[in-house]
N, C-alpha and C positions, 0 to 999 in steps of 0.2 A: 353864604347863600341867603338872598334874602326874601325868599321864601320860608327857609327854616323857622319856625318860630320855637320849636320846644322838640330837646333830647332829651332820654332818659333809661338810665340804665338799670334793667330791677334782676333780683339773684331768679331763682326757680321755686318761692314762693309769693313771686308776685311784690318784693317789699322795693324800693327805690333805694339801690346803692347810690346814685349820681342823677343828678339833672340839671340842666340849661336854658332857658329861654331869651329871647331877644325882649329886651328893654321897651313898654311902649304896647307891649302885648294886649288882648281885650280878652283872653279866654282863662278867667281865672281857677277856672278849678282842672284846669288840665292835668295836674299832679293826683288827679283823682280818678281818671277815666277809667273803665275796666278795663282788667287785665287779660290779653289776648296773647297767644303768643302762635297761633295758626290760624288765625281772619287779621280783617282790615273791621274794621266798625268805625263809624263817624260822629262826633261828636257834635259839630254841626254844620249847617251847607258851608260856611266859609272855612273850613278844615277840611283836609286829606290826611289819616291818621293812620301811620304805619306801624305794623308791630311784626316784627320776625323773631323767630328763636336762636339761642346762642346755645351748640350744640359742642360736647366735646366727646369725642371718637376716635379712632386707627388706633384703640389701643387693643391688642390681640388677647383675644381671648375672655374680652368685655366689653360688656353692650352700649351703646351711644347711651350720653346722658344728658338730662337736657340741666344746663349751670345758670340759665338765665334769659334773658331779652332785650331788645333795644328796640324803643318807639322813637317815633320821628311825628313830629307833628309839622304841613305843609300850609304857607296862607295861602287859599285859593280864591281871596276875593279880589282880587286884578283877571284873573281871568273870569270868575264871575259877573264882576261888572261889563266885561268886552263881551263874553257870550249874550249880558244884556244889551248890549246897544247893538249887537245882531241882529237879533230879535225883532228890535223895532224899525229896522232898517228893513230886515225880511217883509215885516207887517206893510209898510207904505209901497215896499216893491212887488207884494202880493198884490196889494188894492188895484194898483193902478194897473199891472198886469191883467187882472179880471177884469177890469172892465173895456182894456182895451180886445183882448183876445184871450178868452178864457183856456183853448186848448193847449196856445201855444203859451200861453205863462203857464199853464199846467205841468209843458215840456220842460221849460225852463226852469221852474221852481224845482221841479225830479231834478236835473241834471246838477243846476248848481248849487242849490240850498240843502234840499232834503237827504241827497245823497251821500255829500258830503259831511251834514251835519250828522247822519244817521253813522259811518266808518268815524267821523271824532269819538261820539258818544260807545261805540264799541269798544274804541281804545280805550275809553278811559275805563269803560269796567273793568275790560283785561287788568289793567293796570294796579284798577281796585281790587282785584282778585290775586294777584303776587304775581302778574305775567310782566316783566321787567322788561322784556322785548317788544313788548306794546307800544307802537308809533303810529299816529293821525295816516301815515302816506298820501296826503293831500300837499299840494305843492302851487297853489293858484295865489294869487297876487292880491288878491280882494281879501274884504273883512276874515270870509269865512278861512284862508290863507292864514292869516295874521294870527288867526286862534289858533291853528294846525301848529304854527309855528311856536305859539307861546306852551304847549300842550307838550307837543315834541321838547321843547327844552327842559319842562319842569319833569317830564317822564325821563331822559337824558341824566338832572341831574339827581334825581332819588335812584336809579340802577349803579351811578357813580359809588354812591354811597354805599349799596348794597355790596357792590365788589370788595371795595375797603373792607365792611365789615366779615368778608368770608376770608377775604386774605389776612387778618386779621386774627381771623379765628385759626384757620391751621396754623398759624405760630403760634399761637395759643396751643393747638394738641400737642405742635410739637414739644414746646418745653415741658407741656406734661407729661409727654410717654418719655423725656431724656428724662427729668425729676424722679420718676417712678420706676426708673430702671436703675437709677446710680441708688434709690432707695433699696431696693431689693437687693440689689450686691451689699449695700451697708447692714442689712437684717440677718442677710446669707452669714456675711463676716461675723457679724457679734455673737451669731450664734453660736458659730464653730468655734470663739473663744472661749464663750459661755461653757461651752461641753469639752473643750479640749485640755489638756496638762497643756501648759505653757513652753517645759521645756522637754519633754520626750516625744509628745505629738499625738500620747494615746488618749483614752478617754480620760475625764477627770473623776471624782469620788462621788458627784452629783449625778453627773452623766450615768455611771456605772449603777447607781442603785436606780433610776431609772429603769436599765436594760432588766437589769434583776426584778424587779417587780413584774417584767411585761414576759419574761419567758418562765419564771417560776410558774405564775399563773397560768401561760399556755402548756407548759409541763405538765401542769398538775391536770387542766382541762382533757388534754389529750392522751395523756401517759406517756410520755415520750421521756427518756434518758435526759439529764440535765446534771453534769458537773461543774464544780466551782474549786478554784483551785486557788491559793494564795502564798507568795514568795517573799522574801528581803534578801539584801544581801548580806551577810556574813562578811564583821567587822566592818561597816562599812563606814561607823562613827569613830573607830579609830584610823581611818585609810582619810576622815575629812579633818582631826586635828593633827594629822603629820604635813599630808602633801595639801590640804585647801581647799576651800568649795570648790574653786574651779576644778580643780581637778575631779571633784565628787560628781560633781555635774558632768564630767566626760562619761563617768562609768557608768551614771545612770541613762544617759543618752545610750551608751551602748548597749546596755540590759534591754533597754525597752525595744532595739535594733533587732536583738537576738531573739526576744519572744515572740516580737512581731512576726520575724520569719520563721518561727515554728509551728505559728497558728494557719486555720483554714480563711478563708473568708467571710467563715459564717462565725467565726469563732469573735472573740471580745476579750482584748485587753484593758488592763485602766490602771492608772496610777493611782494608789491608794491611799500613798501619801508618806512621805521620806523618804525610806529606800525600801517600802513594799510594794506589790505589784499584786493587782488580782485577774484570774482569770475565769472565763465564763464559756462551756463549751458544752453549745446546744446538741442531744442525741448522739451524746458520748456518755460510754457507762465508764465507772468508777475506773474500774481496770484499764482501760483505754486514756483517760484525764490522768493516772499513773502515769504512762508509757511517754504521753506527752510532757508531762512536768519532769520526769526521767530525761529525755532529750533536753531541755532547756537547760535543765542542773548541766550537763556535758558538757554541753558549746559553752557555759558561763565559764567554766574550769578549762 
């Protein structure tokens, strides 16, 4: 577009990730203008200086953030110079108007100059203001025409732009809400490595002293019942240099099977490490963490 003279794309401090300007340009310090990122401010009559924000959001359950902005700088000295030769067209169509018939050029001057130049210049505030829908709706064939038309096209093609940059932007959210959700499943998974036995599926040795600290302390705060119970299994180093890890890794799969479904929900298993096994069983007394470790011995035999 060759009205564009100057892009540029800055983060949410205001610094210049990117910029572009047309070759030829006269507004040197435009890489310097304030940083705006909800007004229009001009730097001088022959610019139109756009600045919108670059927002990202639809992610649930957090707040729109703003990541950046894109200015646009417009040359508007072509329509500048035609609003002047208006101007002075106006001026000798006034004169000579007044002096032929001041009412009726009075009429005329309302009708085709004033009125129309008065709806251009509202549009363009609009315009100036971020109202993208702002159009001259002047349609006449004369000067004042011509402007409407030049007016109409440069508001046309900065709203072009505008859409780009929104459509634009929600592919922008969307890859961040897909990025941020395949991340949360990866944080989710590492976790549950991090705290799990690899091969029985109970808690691991870290994991489990963990728990320990967090219900000893609630124990002790509250006075609440807290047993801790701890198993191996019997020969279980000579059952791995006869028949094999693998085969030792079956048994232990199985034990940790068998405990599993001895325990409550509230209850805590954990691998402790070989072929021991600890348990953790919140507001069970002694006698009760017996009874249970009684039924596991069973079912193991």
């Amino acid at each position: 577009n060759e009205r564009l003279q100057y892009v540029a794309l800055l983060d949410a401090e205001g610094k210049v990730l990117g910029e572009a300007r047309r070759d030829g340009g006269t507004w040197g310090g435009l890489v310097n203008l304030p940083v705006s990122v909800s007004s229009t401010k001009q730097a001088t009559d022959d610019v139109l200086v756009l600045a919108r924000p670059v927002v990202m959001g639809s992610i649930p359950g957090r707040p729109d953030r703003l990541v950046g902005a894109m200015r646009l700088v417009m040359d508007t000295r072509a329509t500048t110079a035609k609003i002047g030769r208006v101007q002075q067209r106006m001026s000798m169509i006034a004169a000579v108007v007044v002096l032929c018939a001041l009412p009726l050029a009075y009429a005329l001057v309302l009708r085709t100059l004033v009125k129309p130049v008065g709806r251009l210049a509202r549009a363009a505030r609009r315009l100036g203001e971020g109202d993208f829908s702002a159009r001259s709706g002047i349609h006449a064939t004369d000067e004042i025409g011509e402007l409407a038309c030049a007016f109409d096209t440069m508001a046309g093609d900065v709203t072009a732009m505008r859409d780009e940059l929104v459509r634009t932007n929600e592919l922008l959210e969307e890859k961040v809400a897909e990025r941020t959700e395949q991340l949360q499943e990866s944080m989710t998974k590492m976790k549950t490595m991090a705290e799990t036995d690899h091969l029985t599926g109970l808690a691991n040795r870290r994991r489990f002293g963990e728990l320990l600290d967090r219900y000893f302390g609630e124990a002790s705060r509250y006075g609440f019942d807290l047993t801790c119970c701890m198993c191996d299994l019997d020969h279980y180093k000579e059952l791995n240099d006869t028949l094999g890890h693998q085969c030792g890794d079956e048994v232990l799969v199985i034990s940790a099977e068998v405990i599993r479904e001895a325990l409550r929900s509230s209850d805590i298993a954990a691998r402790y490490g070989g072929d021991e096994f600890v348990l953790l069983l919140p507001h069970t007394s002694v006698d009760r963490g017996m009874s249970v470790a009684q039924r596991i011995r069973r079912e193991m035999i």
